[in-house]
C-alpha positions as CSV (number, residue, x, y, z in Angstrom):
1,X,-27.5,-139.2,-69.5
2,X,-27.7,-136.1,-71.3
3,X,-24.8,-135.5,-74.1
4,X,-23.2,-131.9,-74.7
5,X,-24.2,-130.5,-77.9
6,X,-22.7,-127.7,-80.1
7,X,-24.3,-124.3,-79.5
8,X,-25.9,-125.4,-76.4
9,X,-25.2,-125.5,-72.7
10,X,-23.0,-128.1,-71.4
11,X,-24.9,-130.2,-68.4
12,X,-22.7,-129.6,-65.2
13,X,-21.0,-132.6,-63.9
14,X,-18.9,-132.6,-61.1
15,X,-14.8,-133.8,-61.0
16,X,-12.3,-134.7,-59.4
17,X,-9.0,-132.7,-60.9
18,X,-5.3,-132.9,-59.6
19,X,-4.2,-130.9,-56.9
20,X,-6.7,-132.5,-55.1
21,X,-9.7,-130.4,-56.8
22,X,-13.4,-131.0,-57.1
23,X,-14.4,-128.9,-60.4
24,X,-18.1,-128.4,-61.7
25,X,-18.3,-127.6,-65.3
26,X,-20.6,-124.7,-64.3
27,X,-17.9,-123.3,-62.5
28,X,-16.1,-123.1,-65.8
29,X,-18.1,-120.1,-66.5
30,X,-17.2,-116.7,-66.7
31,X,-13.7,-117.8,-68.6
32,X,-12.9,-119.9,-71.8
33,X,-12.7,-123.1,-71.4
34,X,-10.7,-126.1,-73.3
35,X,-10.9,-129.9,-72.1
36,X,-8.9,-131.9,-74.3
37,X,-9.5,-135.5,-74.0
38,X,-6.7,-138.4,-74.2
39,X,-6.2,-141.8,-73.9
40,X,-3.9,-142.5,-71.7
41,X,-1.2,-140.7,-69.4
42,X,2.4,-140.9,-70.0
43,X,2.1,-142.7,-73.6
44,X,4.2,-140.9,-76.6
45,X,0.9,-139.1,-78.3
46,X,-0.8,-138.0,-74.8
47,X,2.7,-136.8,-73.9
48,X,3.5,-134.4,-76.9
49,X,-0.5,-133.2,-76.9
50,X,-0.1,-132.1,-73.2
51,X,3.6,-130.5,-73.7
52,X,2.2,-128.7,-76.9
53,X,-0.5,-127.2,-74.3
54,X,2.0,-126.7,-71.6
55,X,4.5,-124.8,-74.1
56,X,1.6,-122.6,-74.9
57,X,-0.2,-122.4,-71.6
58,X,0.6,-118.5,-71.5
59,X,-1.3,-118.2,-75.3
60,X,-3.9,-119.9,-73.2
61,X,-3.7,-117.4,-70.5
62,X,-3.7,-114.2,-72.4
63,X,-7.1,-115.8,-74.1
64,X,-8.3,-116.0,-70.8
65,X,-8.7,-119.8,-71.6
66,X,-8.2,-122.5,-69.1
67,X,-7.1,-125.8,-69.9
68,X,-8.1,-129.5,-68.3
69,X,-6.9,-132.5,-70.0
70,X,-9.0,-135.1,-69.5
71,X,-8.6,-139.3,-69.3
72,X,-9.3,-142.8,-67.4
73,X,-6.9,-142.5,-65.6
74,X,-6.8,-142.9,-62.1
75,X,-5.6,-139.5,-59.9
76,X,-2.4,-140.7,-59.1
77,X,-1.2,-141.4,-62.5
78,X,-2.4,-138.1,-63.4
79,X,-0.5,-136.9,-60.6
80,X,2.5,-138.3,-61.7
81,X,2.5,-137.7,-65.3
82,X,1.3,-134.2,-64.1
83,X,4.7,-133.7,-62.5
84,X,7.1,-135.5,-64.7
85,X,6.2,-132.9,-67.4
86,X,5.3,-129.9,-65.3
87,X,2.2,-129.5,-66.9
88,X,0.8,-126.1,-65.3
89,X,-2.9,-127.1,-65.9
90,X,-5.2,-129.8,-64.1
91,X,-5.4,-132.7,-65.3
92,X,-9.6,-134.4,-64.6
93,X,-9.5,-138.3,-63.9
94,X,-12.4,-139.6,-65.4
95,X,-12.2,-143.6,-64.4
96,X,-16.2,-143.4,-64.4
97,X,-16.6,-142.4,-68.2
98,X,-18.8,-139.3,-66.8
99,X,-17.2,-136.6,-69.0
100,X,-16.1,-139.6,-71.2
101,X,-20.1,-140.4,-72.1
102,X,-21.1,-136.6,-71.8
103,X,-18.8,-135.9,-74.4
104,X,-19.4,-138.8,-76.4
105,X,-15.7,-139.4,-77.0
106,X,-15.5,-143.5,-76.2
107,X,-15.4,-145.1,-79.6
108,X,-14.2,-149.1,-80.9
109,X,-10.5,-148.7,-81.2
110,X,-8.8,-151.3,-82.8
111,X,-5.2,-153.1,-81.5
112,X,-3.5,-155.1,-83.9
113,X,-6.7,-156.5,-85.2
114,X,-8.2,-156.7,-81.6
115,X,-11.1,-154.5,-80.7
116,X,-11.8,-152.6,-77.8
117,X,-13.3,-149.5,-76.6
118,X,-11.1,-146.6,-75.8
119,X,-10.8,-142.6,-76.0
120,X,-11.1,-141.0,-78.7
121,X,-8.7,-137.8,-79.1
122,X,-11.2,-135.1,-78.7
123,X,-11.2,-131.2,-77.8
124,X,-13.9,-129.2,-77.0
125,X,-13.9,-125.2,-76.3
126,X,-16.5,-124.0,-74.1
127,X,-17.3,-120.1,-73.8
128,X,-17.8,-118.4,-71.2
129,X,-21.4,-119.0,-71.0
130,X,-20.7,-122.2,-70.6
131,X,-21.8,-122.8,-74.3
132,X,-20.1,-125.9,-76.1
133,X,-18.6,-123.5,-79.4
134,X,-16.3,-125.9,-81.0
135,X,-15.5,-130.2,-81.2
136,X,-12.7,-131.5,-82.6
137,X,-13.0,-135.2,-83.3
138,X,-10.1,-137.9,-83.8
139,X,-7.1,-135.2,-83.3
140,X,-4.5,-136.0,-84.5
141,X,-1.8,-134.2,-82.6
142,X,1.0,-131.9,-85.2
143,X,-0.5,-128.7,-85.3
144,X,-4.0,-129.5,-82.6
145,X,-2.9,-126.8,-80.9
146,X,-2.5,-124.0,-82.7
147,X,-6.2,-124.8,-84.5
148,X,-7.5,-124.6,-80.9
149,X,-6.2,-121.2,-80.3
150,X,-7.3,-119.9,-83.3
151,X,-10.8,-121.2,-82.4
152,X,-10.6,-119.6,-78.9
153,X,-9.7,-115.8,-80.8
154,X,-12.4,-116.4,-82.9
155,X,-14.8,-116.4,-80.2
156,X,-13.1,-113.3,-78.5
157,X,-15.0,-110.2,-79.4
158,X,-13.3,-107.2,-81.1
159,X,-10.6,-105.7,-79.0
160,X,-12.9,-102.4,-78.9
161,X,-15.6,-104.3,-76.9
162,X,-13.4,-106.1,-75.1
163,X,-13.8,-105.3,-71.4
Protein backbone atom coordinates (compact mmCIF):
# COMPACT_ATOMS: atom_id res chain seq x y z
CA UNK A 1 0.00 0.00 0.00
CA UNK A 2 1.18 3.29 -0.98
CA UNK A 3 2.10 5.86 2.10
CA UNK A 4 1.27 9.69 1.87
CA UNK A 5 4.28 11.70 1.58
CA UNK A 6 5.02 15.42 2.27
CA UNK A 7 4.74 17.59 -0.81
CA UNK A 8 3.10 14.93 -2.74
CA UNK A 9 -0.40 13.79 -3.50
CA UNK A 10 -2.27 11.83 -1.05
CA UNK A 11 -3.51 8.31 -2.66
CA UNK A 12 -7.46 8.47 -2.39
CA UNK A 13 -8.95 6.02 -0.18
CA UNK A 14 -12.39 5.81 0.40
CA UNK A 15 -14.37 6.21 4.17
CA UNK A 16 -16.87 5.73 5.94
CA UNK A 17 -17.53 9.21 8.23
CA UNK A 18 -20.49 9.85 10.78
CA UNK A 19 -23.59 11.00 9.62
CA UNK A 20 -23.67 8.05 7.69
CA UNK A 21 -20.98 9.42 5.06
CA UNK A 22 -18.84 7.72 2.48
CA UNK A 23 -15.84 10.31 1.95
CA UNK A 24 -12.88 9.92 -0.78
CA UNK A 25 -9.88 11.87 0.11
CA UNK A 26 -9.97 13.09 -3.51
CA UNK A 27 -13.02 14.65 -2.74
CA UNK A 28 -11.20 16.70 -0.15
CA UNK A 29 -10.03 18.78 -2.96
CA UNK A 30 -10.81 22.14 -3.79
CA UNK A 31 -10.72 23.08 0.23
CA UNK A 32 -8.12 22.73 3.07
CA UNK A 33 -8.09 19.88 4.71
CA UNK A 34 -7.06 18.71 8.40
CA UNK A 35 -7.42 14.91 9.57
CA UNK A 36 -6.26 14.63 12.96
CA UNK A 37 -5.64 11.21 14.15
CA UNK A 38 -6.50 9.85 17.83
CA UNK A 39 -6.54 6.93 19.78
CA UNK A 40 -9.44 6.35 21.09
CA UNK A 41 -12.98 8.03 21.48
CA UNK A 42 -14.22 9.35 24.65
CA UNK A 43 -10.74 9.06 26.63
CA UNK A 44 -9.56 12.36 28.55
CA UNK A 45 -6.69 13.37 25.74
CA UNK A 46 -8.98 12.43 22.51
CA UNK A 47 -11.71 14.42 24.33
CA UNK A 48 -9.86 17.82 25.01
CA UNK A 49 -8.05 17.42 21.25
CA UNK A 50 -11.56 17.23 19.68
CA UNK A 51 -13.22 20.09 22.02
CA UNK A 52 -10.00 22.31 21.19
CA UNK A 53 -11.16 21.69 17.39
CA UNK A 54 -14.73 22.06 18.11
CA UNK A 55 -14.15 25.46 20.06
CA UNK A 56 -12.36 26.68 16.99
CA UNK A 57 -14.36 25.04 14.26
CA UNK A 58 -15.39 28.65 12.99
CA UNK A 59 -11.21 29.61 12.78
CA UNK A 60 -11.40 26.41 10.71
CA UNK A 61 -14.20 27.69 8.74
CA UNK A 62 -13.06 31.12 7.86
CA UNK A 63 -9.70 29.20 6.60
CA UNK A 64 -11.83 27.37 4.46
CA UNK A 65 -10.42 24.19 6.33
CA UNK A 66 -12.42 21.22 7.03
CA UNK A 67 -11.81 19.07 9.83
CA UNK A 68 -12.12 14.84 10.18
CA UNK A 69 -10.86 13.30 13.23
CA UNK A 70 -9.79 10.15 12.65
CA UNK A 71 -9.59 6.63 14.91
CA UNK A 72 -10.35 2.71 15.37
CA UNK A 73 -13.14 3.14 16.41
CA UNK A 74 -16.16 1.52 15.37
CA UNK A 75 -19.14 4.16 13.78
CA UNK A 76 -21.19 3.96 16.59
CA UNK A 77 -18.80 4.98 19.23
CA UNK A 78 -17.88 7.77 16.99
CA UNK A 79 -21.41 8.51 16.89
CA UNK A 80 -21.76 8.67 20.31
CA UNK A 81 -18.79 10.48 21.42
CA UNK A 82 -19.73 12.72 18.33
CA UNK A 83 -22.88 13.77 20.07
CA UNK A 84 -21.95 13.81 23.73
CA UNK A 85 -19.57 16.69 22.74
CA UNK A 86 -21.33 18.22 19.86
CA UNK A 87 -18.49 18.06 17.76
CA UNK A 88 -19.64 19.91 14.43
CA UNK A 89 -17.12 17.91 12.24
CA UNK A 90 -17.12 14.13 11.03
CA UNK A 91 -15.62 11.98 12.78
CA UNK A 92 -13.80 8.78 10.03
CA UNK A 93 -13.85 5.24 11.65
CA UNK A 94 -11.00 3.61 10.54
CA UNK A 95 -11.29 -0.19 12.28
CA UNK A 96 -9.33 -1.42 9.05
CA UNK A 97 -6.08 0.66 9.67
CA UNK A 98 -6.63 2.09 5.96
CA UNK A 99 -5.98 5.76 6.72
CA UNK A 100 -4.19 4.37 9.83
CA UNK A 101 -1.28 2.62 7.47
CA UNK A 102 -1.56 5.32 4.70
CA UNK A 103 -0.65 7.74 7.18
CA UNK A 104 1.81 5.70 8.89
CA UNK A 105 0.59 6.72 12.26
CA UNK A 106 0.36 2.95 14.10
CA UNK A 107 3.44 2.80 16.26
CA UNK A 108 4.54 0.24 19.60
CA UNK A 109 2.94 2.04 22.46
CA UNK A 110 3.79 0.96 25.73
CA UNK A 111 1.13 0.28 28.95
CA UNK A 112 2.61 -0.01 32.14
CA UNK A 113 5.54 -1.88 30.79
CA UNK A 114 3.21 -3.93 28.30
CA UNK A 115 3.60 -3.31 24.59
CA UNK A 116 1.18 -3.01 22.03
CA UNK A 117 0.51 -1.27 18.94
CA UNK A 118 -1.77 1.75 18.96
CA UNK A 119 -2.30 5.31 17.32
CA UNK A 120 -0.03 7.64 17.32
CA UNK A 121 -1.38 11.38 17.81
CA UNK A 122 -0.93 12.66 14.38
CA UNK A 123 -2.25 15.73 12.17
CA UNK A 124 -1.86 16.14 8.80
CA UNK A 125 -3.05 19.42 6.60
CA UNK A 126 -3.75 18.74 3.14
CA UNK A 127 -4.15 21.72 0.45
CA UNK A 128 -6.41 22.09 -1.72
CA UNK A 129 -4.66 20.13 -4.34
CA UNK A 130 -4.98 17.52 -2.37
CA UNK A 131 -1.18 17.90 -1.53
CA UNK A 132 -0.01 16.46 1.91
CA UNK A 133 1.76 20.30 3.26
CA UNK A 134 2.31 19.55 6.80
CA UNK A 135 2.70 16.18 9.59
CA UNK A 136 2.71 16.57 12.96
CA UNK A 137 3.93 13.57 14.81
CA UNK A 138 3.33 12.44 18.55
CA UNK A 139 1.03 15.73 19.45
CA UNK A 140 0.88 16.31 22.34
CA UNK A 141 -2.43 18.19 22.87
CA UNK A 142 -1.91 22.09 24.99
CA UNK A 143 -1.54 24.37 22.22
CA UNK A 144 -1.92 21.45 18.87
CA UNK A 145 -4.41 23.58 17.75
CA UNK A 146 -3.40 26.77 17.45
CA UNK A 147 0.04 25.44 15.61
CA UNK A 148 -2.36 23.84 13.11
CA UNK A 149 -4.07 27.00 12.26
CA UNK A 150 -1.13 28.85 11.87
CA UNK A 151 0.02 26.12 9.44
CA UNK A 152 -3.29 26.27 7.44
CA UNK A 153 -2.69 30.60 7.06
CA UNK A 154 0.58 29.91 6.03
CA UNK A 155 -0.52 28.12 3.14
CA UNK A 156 -3.32 30.75 2.31
CA UNK A 157 -2.04 33.02 -0.31
CA UNK A 158 -1.88 36.88 0.22
CA UNK A 159 -5.17 38.35 0.80
CA UNK A 160 -4.66 40.38 -2.64
CA UNK A 161 -4.71 37.01 -4.57
CA UNK A 162 -7.11 35.58 -2.71
CA UNK A 163 -10.18 34.78 -4.83
Amino acid sequence: MKKAVAGKPVPDAELQTTGGKALRLHDLKGKYAVLYFYPKDDTPGCTLEGQDFRDRHSQFKKLKAEIYGVSRDSLASHEKFKAKFKFPFELISDEGEKLCRLFDVIREKSLYGKKYMGVDRSTFILDKDGVLQKEFRSVKVKGHVDEVIEEIRKLQPPLSKRQ
